[in-house]
KEKOL-73880 format. One record per atom (N, C-alpha, C): residue number from 1; residue in three letters; x, y, z. Coordinates in Angstrom, 1 decimal, padded with zeros to 4 digits. Last residue first. Example, Ala and Ser with C-alpha at 12.3 -4.5 7.8 and 13.67 -1.06 7.14 Angstrom:
2
+------+------+--------+--------+--------+
: resi : resn :     c1 :     c2 :     c3 :
+------+------+--------+--------+--------+
:    2 :  SER :  012.8 : -002.2 :  007.1 :
:    2 :  SER :  013.7 : -001.1 :  007.1 :
:    2 :  SER :  012.9 :  000.0 :  007.9 :
:    1 :  ALA :  013.2 : -005.7 :  007.8 :
:    1 :  ALA :  012.3 : -004.5 :  007.8 :
:    1 :  ALA :  013.2 : -003.3 :  007.8 :
+------+------+--------+--------+--------+
END
This chain:
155
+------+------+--------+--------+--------+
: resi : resn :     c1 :     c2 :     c3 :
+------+------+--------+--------+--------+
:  155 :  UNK :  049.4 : -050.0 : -061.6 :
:  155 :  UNK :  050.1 : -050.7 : -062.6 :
:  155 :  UNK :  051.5 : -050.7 : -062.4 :
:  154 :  UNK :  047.4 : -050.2 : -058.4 :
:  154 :  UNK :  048.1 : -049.8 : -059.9 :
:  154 :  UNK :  049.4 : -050.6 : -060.7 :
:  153 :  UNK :  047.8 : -050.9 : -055.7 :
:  153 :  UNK :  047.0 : -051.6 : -056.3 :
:  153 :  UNK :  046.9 : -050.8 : -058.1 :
:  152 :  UNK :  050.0 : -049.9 : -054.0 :
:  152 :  UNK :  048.8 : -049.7 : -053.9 :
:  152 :  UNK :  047.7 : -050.3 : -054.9 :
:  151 :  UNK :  052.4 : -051.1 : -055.4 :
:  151 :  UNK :  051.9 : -051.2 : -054.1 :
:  151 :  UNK :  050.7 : -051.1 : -053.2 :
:  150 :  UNK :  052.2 : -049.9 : -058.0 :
:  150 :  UNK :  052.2 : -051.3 : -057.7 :
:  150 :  UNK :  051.5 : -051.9 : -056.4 :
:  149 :  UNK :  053.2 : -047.2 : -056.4 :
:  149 :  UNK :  051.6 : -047.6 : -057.2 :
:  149 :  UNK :  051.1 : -049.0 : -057.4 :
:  148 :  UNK :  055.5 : -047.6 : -055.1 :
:  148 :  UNK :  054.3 : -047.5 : -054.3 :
:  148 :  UNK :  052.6 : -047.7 : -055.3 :
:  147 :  UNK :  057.1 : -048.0 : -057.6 :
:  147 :  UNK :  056.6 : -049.3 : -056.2 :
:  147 :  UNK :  055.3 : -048.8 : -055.1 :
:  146 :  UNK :  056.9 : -045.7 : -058.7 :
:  146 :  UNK :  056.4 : -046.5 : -059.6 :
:  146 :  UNK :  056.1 : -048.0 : -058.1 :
:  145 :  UNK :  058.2 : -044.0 : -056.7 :
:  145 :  UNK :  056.7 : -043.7 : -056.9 :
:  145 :  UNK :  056.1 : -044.8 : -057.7 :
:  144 :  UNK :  059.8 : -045.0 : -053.9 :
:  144 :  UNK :  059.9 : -044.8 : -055.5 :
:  144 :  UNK :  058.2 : -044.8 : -055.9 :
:  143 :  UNK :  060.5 : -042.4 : -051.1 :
:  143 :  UNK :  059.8 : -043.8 : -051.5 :
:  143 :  UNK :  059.6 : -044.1 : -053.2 :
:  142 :  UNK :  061.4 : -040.7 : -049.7 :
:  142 :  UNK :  062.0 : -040.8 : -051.1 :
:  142 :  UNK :  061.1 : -041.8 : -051.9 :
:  141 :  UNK :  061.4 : -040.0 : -047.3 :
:  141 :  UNK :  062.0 : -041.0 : -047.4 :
:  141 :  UNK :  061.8 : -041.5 : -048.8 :
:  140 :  UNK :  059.8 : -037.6 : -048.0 :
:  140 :  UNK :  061.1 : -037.3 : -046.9 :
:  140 :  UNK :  062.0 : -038.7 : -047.2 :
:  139 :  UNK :  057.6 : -038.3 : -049.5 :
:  139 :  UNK :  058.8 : -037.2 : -050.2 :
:  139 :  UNK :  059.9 : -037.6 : -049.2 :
:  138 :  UNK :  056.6 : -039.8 : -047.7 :
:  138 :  UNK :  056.5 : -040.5 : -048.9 :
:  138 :  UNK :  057.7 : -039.7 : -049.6 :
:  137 :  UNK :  056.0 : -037.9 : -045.3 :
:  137 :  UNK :  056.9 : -039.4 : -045.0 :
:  137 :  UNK :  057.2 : -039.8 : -046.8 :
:  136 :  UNK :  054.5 : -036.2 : -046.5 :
:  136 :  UNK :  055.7 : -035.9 : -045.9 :
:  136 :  UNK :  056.6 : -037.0 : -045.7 :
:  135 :  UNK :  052.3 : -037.4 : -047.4 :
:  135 :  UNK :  053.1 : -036.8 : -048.3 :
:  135 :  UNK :  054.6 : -036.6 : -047.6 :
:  134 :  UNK :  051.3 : -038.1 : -044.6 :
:  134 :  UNK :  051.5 : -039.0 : -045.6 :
:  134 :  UNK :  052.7 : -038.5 : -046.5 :
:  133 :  UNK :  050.5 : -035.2 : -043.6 :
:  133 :  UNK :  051.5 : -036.1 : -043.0 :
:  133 :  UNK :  052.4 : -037.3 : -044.0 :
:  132 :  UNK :  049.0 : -034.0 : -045.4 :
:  132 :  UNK :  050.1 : -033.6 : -045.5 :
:  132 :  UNK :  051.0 : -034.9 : -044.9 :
:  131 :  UNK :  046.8 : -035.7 : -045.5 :
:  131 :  UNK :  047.2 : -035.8 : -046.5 :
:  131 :  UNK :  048.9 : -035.3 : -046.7 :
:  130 :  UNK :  046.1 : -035.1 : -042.5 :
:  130 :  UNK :  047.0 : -036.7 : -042.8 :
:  130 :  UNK :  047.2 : -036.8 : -044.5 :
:  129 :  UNK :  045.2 : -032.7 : -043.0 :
:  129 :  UNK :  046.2 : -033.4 : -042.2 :
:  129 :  UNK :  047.1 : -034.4 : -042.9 :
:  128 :  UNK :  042.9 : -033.2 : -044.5 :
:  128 :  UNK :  044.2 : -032.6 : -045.2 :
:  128 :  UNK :  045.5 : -032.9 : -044.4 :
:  127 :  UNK :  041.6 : -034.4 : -042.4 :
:  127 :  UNK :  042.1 : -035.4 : -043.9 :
:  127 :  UNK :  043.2 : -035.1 : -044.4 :
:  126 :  UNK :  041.1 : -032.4 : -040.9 :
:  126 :  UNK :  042.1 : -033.4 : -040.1 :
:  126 :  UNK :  042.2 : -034.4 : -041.4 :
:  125 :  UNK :  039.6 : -030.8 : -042.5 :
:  125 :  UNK :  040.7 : -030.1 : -042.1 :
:  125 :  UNK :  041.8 : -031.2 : -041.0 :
:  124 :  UNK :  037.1 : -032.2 : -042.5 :
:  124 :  UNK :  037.9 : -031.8 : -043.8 :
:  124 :  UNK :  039.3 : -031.2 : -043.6 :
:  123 :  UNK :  036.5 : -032.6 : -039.8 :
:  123 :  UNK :  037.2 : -033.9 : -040.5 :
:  123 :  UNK :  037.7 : -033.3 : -042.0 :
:  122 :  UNK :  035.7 : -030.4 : -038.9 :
:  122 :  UNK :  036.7 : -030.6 : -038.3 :
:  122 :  UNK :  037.6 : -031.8 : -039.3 :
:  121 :  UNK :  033.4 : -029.7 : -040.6 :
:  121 :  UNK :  034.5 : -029.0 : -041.2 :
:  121 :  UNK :  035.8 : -029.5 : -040.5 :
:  120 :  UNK :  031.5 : -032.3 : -040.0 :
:  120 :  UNK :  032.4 : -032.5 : -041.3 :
:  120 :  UNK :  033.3 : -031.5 : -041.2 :
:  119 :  UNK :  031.7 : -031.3 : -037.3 :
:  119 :  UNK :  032.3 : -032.2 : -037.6 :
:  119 :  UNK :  032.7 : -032.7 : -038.9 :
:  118 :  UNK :  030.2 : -028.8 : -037.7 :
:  118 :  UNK :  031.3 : -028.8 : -036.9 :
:  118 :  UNK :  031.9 : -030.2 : -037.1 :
:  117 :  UNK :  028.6 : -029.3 : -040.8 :
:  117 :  UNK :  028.2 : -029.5 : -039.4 :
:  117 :  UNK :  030.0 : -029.5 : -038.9 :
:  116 :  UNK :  027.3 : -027.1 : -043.3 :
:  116 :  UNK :  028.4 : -028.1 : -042.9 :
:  116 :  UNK :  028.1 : -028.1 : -041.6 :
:  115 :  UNK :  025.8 : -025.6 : -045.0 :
:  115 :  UNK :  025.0 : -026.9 : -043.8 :
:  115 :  UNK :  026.5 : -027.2 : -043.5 :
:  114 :  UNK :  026.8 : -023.4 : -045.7 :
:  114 :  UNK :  026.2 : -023.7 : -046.4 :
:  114 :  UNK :  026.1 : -025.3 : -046.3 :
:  113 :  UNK :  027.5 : -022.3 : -043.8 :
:  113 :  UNK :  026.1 : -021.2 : -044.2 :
:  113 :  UNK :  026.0 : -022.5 : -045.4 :
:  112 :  UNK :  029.6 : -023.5 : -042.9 :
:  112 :  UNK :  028.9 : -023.4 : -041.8 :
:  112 :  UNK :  027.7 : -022.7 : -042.9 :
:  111 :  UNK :  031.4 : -022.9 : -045.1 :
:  111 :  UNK :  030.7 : -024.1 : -044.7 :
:  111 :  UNK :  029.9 : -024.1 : -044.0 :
:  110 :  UNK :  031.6 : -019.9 : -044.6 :
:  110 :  UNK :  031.1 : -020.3 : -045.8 :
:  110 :  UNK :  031.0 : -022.0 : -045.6 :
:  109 :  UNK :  033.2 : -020.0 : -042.6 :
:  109 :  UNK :  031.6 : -019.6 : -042.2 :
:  109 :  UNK :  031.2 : -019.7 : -043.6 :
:  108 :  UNK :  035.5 : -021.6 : -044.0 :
:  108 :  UNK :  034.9 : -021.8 : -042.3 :
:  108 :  UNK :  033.3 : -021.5 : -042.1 :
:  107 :  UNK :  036.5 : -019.6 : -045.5 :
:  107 :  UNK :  036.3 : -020.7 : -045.4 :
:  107 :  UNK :  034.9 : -021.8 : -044.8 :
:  106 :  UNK :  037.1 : -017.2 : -043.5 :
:  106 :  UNK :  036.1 : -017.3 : -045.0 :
:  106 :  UNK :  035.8 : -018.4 : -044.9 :
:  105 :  UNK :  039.1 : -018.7 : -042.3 :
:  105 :  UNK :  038.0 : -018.2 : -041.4 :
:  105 :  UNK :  036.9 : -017.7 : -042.1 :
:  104 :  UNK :  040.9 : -019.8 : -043.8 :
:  104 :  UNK :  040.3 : -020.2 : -043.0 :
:  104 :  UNK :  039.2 : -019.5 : -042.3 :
:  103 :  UNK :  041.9 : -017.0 : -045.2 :
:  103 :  UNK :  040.5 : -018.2 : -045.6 :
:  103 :  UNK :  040.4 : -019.2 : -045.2 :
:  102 :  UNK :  042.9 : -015.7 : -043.4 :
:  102 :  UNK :  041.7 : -015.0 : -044.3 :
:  102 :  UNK :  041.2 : -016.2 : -044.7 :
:  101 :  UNK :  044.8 : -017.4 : -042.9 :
:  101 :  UNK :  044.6 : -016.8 : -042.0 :
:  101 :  UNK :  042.6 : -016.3 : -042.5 :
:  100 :  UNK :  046.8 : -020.0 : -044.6 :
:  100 :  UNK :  046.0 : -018.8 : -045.2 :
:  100 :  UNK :  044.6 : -018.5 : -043.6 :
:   99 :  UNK :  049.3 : -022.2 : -044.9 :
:   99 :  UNK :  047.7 : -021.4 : -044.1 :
:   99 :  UNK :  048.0 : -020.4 : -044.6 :
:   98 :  UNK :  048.0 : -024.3 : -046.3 :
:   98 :  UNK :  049.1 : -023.1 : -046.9 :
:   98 :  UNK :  049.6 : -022.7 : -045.9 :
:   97 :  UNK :  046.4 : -026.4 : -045.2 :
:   97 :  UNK :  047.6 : -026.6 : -045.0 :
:   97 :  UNK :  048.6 : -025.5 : -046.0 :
:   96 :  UNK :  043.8 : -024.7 : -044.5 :
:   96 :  UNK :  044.7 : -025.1 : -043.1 :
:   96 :  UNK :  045.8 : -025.1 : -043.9 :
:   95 :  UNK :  043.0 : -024.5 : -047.3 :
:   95 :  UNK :  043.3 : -023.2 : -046.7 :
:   95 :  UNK :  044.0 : -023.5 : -045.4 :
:   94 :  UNK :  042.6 : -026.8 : -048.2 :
:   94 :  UNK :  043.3 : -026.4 : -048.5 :
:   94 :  UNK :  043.8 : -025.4 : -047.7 :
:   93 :  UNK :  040.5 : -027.3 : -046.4 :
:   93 :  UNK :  041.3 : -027.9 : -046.2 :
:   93 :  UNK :  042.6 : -027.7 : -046.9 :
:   92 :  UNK :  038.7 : -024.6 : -047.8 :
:   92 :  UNK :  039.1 : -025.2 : -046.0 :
:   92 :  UNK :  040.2 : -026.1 : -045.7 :
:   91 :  UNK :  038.4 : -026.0 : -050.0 :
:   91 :  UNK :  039.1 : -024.7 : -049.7 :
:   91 :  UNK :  039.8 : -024.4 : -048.3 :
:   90 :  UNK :  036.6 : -028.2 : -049.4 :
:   90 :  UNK :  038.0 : -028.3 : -050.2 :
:   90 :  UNK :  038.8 : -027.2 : -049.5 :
:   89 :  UNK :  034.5 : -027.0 : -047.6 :
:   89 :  UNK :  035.4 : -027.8 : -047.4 :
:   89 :  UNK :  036.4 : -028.0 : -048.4 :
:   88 :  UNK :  033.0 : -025.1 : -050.3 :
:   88 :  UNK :  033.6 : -024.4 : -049.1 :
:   88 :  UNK :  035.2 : -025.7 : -048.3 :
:   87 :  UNK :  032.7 : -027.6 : -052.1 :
:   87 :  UNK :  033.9 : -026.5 : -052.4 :
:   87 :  UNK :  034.2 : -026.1 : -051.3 :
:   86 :  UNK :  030.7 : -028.4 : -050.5 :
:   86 :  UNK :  031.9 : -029.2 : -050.7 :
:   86 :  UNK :  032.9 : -028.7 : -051.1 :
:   85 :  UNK :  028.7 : -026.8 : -050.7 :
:   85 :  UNK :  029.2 : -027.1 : -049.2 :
:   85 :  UNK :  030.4 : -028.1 : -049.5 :
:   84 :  UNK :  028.2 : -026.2 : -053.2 :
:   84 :  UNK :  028.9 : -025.1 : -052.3 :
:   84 :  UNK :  029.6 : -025.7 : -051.2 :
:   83 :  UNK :  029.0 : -029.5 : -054.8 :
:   83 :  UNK :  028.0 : -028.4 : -054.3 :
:   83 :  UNK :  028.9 : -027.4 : -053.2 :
:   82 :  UNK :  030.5 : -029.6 : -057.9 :
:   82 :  UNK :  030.8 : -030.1 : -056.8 :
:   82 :  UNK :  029.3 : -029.0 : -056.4 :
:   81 :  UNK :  030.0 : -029.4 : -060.8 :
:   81 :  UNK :  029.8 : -030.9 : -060.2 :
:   81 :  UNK :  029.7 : -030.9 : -058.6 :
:   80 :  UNK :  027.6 : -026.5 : -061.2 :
:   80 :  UNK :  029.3 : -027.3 : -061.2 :
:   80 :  UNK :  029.1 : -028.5 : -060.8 :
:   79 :  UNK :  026.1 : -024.3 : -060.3 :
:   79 :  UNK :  025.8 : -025.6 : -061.9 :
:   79 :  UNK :  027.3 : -026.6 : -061.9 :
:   78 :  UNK :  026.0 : -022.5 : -059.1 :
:   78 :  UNK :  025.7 : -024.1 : -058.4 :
:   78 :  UNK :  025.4 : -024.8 : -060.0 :
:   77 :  UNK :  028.8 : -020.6 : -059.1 :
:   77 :  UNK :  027.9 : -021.1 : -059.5 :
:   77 :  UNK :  027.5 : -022.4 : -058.6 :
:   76 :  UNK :  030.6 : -019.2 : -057.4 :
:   76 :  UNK :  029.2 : -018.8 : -057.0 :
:   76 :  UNK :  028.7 : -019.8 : -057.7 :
:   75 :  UNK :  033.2 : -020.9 : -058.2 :
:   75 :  UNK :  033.0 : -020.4 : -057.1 :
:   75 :  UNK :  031.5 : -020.1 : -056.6 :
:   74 :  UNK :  032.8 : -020.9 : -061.3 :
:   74 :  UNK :  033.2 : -021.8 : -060.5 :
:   74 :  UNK :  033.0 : -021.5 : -058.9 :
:   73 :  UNK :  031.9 : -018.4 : -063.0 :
:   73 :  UNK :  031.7 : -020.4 : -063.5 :
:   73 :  UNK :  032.0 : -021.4 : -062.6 :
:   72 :  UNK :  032.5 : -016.3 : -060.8 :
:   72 :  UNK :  031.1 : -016.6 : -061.3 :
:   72 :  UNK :  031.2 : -018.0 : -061.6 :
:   71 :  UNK :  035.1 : -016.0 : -060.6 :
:   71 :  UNK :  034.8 : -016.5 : -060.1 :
:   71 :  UNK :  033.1 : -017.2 : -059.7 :
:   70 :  UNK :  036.0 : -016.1 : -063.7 :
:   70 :  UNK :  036.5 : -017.6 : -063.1 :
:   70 :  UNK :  035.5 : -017.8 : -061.5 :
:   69 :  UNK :  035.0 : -013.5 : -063.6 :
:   69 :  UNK :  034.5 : -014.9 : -064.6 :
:   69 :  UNK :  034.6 : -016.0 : -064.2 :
:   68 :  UNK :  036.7 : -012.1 : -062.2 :
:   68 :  UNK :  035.8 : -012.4 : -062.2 :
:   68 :  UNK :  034.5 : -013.4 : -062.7 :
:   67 :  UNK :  039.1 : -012.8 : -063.6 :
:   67 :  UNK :  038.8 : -013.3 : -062.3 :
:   67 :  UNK :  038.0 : -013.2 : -061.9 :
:   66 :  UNK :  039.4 : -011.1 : -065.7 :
:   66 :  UNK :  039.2 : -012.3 : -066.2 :
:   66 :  UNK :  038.5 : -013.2 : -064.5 :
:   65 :  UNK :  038.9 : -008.4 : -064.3 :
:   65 :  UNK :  037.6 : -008.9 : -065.3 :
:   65 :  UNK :  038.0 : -010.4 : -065.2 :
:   64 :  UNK :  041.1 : -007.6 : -063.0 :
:   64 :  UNK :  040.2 : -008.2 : -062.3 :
:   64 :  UNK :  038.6 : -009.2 : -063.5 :
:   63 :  UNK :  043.8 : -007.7 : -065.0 :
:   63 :  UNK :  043.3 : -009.1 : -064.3 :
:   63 :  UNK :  042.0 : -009.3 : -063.7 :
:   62 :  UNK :  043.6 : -005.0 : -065.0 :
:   62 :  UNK :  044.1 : -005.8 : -066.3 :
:   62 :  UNK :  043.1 : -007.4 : -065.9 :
:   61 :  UNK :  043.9 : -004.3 : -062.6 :
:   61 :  UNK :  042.5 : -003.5 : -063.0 :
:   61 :  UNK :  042.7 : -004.5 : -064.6 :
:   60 :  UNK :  045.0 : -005.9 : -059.5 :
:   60 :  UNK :  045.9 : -005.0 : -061.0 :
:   60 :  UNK :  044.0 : -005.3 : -062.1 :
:   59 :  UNK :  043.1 : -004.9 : -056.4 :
:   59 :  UNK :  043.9 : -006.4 : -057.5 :
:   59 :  UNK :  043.7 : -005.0 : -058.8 :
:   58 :  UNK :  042.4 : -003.1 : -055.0 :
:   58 :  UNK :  044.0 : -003.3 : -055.0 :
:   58 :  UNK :  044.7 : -003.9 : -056.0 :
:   57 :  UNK :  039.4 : -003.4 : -054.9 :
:   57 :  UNK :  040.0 : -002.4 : -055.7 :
:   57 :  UNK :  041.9 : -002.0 : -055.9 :
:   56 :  UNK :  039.4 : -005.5 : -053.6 :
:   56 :  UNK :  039.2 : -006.1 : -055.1 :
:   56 :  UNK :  040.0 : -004.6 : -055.8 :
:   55 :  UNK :  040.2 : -005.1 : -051.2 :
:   55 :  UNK :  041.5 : -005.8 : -051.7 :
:   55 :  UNK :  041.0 : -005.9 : -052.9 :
:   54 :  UNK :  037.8 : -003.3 : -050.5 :
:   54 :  UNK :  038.9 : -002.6 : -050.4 :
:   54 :  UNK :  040.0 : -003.9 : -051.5 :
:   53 :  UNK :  034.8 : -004.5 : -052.0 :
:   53 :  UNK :  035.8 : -004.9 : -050.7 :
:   53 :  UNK :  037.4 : -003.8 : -051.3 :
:   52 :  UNK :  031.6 : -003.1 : -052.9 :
:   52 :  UNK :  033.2 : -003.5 : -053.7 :
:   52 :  UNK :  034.5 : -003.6 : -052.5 :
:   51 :  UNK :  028.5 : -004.2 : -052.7 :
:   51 :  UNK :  029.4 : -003.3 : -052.3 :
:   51 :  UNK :  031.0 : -004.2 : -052.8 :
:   50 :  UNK :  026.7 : -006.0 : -053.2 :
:   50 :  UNK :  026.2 : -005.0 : -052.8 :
:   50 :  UNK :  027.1 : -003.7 : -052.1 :
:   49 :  UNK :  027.2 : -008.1 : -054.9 :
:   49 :  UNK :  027.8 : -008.0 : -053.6 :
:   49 :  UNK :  027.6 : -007.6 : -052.5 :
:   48 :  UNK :  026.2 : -008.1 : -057.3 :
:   48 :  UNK :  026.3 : -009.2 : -056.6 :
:   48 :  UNK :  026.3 : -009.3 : -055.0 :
:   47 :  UNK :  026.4 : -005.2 : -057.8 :
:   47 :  UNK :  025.3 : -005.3 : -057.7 :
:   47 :  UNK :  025.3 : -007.1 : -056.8 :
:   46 :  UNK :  029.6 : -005.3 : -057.6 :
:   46 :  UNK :  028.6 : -004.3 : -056.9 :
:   46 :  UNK :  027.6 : -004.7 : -056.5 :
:   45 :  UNK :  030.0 : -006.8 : -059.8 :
:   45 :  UNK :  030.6 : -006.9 : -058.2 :
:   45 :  UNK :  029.7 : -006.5 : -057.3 :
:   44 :  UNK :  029.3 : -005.7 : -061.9 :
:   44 :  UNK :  029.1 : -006.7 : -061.3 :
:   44 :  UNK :  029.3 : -006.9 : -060.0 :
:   43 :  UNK :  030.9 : -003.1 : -062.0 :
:   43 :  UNK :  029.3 : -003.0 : -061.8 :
:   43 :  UNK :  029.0 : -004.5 : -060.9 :
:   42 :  UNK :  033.5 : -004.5 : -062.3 :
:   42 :  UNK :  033.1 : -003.9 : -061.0 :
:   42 :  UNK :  031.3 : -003.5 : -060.8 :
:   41 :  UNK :  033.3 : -005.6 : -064.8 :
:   41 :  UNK :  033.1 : -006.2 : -063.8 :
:   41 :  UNK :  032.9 : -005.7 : -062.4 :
:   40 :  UNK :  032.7 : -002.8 : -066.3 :
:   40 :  UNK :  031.7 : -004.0 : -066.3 :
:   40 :  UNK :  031.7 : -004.9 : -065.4 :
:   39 :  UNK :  035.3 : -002.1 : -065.7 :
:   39 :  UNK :  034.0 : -000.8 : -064.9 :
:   39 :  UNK :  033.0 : -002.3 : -065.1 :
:   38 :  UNK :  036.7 : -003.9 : -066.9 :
:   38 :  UNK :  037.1 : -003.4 : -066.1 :
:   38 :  UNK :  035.9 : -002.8 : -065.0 :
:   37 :  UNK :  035.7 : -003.4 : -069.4 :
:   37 :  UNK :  035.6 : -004.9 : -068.9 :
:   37 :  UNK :  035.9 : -004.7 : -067.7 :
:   36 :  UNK :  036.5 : -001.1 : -070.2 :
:   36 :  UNK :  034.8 : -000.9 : -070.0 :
:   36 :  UNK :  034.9 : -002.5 : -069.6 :
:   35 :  UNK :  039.1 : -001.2 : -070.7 :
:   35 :  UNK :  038.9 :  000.1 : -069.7 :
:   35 :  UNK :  037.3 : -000.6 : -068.9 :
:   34 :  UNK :  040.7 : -004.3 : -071.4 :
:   34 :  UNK :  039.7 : -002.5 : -071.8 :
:   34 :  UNK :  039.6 : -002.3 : -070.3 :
:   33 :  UNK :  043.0 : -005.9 : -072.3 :
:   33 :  UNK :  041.9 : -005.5 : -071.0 :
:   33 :  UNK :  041.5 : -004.3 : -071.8 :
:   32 :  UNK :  045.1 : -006.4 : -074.0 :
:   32 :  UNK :  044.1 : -006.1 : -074.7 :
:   32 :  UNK :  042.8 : -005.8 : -073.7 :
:   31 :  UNK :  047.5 : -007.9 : -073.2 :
:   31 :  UNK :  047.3 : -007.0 : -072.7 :
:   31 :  UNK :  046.4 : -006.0 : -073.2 :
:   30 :  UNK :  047.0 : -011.6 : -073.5 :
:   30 :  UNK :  047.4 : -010.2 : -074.0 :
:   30 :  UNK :  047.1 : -009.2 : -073.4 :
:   29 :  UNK :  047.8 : -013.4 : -070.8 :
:   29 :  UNK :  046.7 : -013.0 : -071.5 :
:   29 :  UNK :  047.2 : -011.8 : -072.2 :
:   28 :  UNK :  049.6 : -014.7 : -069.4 :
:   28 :  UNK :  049.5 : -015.2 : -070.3 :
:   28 :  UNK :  048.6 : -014.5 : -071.1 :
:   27 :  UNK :  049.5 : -012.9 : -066.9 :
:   27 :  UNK :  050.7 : -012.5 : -067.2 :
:   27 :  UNK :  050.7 : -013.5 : -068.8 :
:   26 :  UNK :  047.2 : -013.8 : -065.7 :
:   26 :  UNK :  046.9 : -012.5 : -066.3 :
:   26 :  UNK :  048.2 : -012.4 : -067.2 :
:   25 :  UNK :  048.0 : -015.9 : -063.7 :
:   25 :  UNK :  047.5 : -016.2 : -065.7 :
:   25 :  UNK :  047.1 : -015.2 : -066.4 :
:   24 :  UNK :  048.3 : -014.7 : -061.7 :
:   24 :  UNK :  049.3 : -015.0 : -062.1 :
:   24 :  UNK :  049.2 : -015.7 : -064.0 :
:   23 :  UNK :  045.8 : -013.3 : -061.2 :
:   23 :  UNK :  046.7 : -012.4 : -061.5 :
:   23 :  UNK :  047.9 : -012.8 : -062.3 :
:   22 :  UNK :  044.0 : -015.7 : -061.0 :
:   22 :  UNK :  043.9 : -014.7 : -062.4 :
:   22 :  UNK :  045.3 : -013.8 : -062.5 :
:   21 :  UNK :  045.3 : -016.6 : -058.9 :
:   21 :  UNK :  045.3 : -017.5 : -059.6 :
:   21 :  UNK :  045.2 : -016.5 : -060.9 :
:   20 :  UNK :  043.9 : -014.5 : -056.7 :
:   20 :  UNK :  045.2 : -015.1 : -057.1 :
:   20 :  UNK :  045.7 : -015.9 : -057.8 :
:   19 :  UNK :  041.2 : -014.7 : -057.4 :
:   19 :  UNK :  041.9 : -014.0 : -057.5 :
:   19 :  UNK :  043.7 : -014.4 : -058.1 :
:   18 :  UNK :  041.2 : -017.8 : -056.6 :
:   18 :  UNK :  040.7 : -017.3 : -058.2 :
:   18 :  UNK :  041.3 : -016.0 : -057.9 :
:   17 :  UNK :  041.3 : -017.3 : -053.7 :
:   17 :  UNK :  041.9 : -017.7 : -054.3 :
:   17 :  UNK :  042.1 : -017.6 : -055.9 :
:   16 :  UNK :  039.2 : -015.0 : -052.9 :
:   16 :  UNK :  040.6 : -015.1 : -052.5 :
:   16 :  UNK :  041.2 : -016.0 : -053.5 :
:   15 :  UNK :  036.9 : -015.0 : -053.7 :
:   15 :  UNK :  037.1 : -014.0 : -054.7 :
:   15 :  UNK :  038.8 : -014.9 : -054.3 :
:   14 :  UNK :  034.8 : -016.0 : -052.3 :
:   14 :  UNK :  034.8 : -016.7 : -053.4 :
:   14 :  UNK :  036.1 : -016.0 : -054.2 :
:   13 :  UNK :  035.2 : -014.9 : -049.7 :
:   13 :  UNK :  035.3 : -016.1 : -050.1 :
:   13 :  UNK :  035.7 : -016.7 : -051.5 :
:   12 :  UNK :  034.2 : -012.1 : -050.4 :
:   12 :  UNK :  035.9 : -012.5 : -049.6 :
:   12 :  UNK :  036.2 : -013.4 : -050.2 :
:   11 :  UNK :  031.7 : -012.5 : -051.0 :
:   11 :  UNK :  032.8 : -012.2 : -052.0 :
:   11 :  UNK :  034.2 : -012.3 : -051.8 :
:   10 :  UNK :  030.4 : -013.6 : -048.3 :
:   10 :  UNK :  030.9 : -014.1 : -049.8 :
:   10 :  UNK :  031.6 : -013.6 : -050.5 :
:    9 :  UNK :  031.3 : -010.7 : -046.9 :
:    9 :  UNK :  031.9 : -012.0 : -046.6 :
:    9 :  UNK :  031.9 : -013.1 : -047.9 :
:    8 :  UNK :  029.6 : -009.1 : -048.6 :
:    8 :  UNK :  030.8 : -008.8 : -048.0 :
:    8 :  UNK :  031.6 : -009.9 : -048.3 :
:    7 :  UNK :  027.4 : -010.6 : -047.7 :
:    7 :  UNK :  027.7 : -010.5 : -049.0 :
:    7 :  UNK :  029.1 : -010.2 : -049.1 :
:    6 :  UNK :  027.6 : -010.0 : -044.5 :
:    6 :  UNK :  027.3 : -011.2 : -045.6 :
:    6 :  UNK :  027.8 : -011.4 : -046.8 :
:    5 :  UNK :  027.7 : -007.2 : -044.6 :
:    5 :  UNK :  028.2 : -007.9 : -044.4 :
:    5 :  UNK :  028.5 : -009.5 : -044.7 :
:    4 :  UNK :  024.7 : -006.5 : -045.7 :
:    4 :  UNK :  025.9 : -006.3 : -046.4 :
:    4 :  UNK :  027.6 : -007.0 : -046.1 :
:    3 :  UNK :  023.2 : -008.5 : -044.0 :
:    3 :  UNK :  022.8 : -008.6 : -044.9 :
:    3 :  UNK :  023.9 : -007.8 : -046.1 :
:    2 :  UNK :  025.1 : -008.9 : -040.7 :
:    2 :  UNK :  024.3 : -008.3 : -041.3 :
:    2 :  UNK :  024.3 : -008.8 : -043.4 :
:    1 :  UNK :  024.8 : -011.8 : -038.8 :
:    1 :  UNK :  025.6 : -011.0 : -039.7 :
:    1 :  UNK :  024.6 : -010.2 : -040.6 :
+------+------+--------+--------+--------+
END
């Protein structure tokens, strides 16, 4: 993969969901965006990225600053609790059970770059499985939530 491509590709990555997450908490933020938070984050982008992806220039110009923030403290950073190769799997496993097409496959080669081996990404995406399956029997047959905690070893 080439070296703009790449970048490209991380920013796909990190940008998809936090995107969509800012847009919908943009609607709690005053509508006090500036013009120059706006061009500021796009400089950023830029220089991170080495180029600005067609869907950043789509997202509402109010929201992209805050989302970018979110996606620097959490997504690019390695100062967080989790490491890259464990976010990328979360995402992954989240991303099978929406589905989400684009970030499975972001996903995916963002584990793979950042050591996942074909086996942890297959087992992060058969957990979520069986997280859906579980869930499904537990909601479908109602099960009372206070007996299952009991049940499980809670109060």
């Amino acid at each position: 993969m080439s070296q703009i491509a790449s970048c490209i590709h991380d920013f796909t990555h990190a940008f998809r969901i936090p995107l969509l997450a800012a847009a919908c908490a943009s609607a709690l933020v005053p509508a006090s965006a500036r013009a120059d938070d706006y061009e500021t984050a796009m400089k950023e982008i830029q220089s991170t990225m080495g180029g600005v992806p067609g869907f950043v220039k789509q997202f509402p110009k109010a929201a992209l600053p805050g989302a970018w923030a979110e996606v620097k403290a959490l997504e690019l950073s390695d100062k967080t609790a989790l490491s890259p190769k464990v976010k990328s799997l979360i995402s992954l496993a989240v991303a099978a059970q929406i589905p989400c097409s684009y970030c499975i496959w972001s996903d995916t080669e963002d584990a793979r770059r950042h050591g996942a081996t074909d086996e942890e990404i297959q087992e992060a995406v058969a957990v979520s499985a069986l997280t859906r399956h579980w869930s499904t029997v537990f909601n479908g047959m109602q099960v009372d939530l206070g007996t299952f905690k009991k049940e499980m070893g809670g109060q």
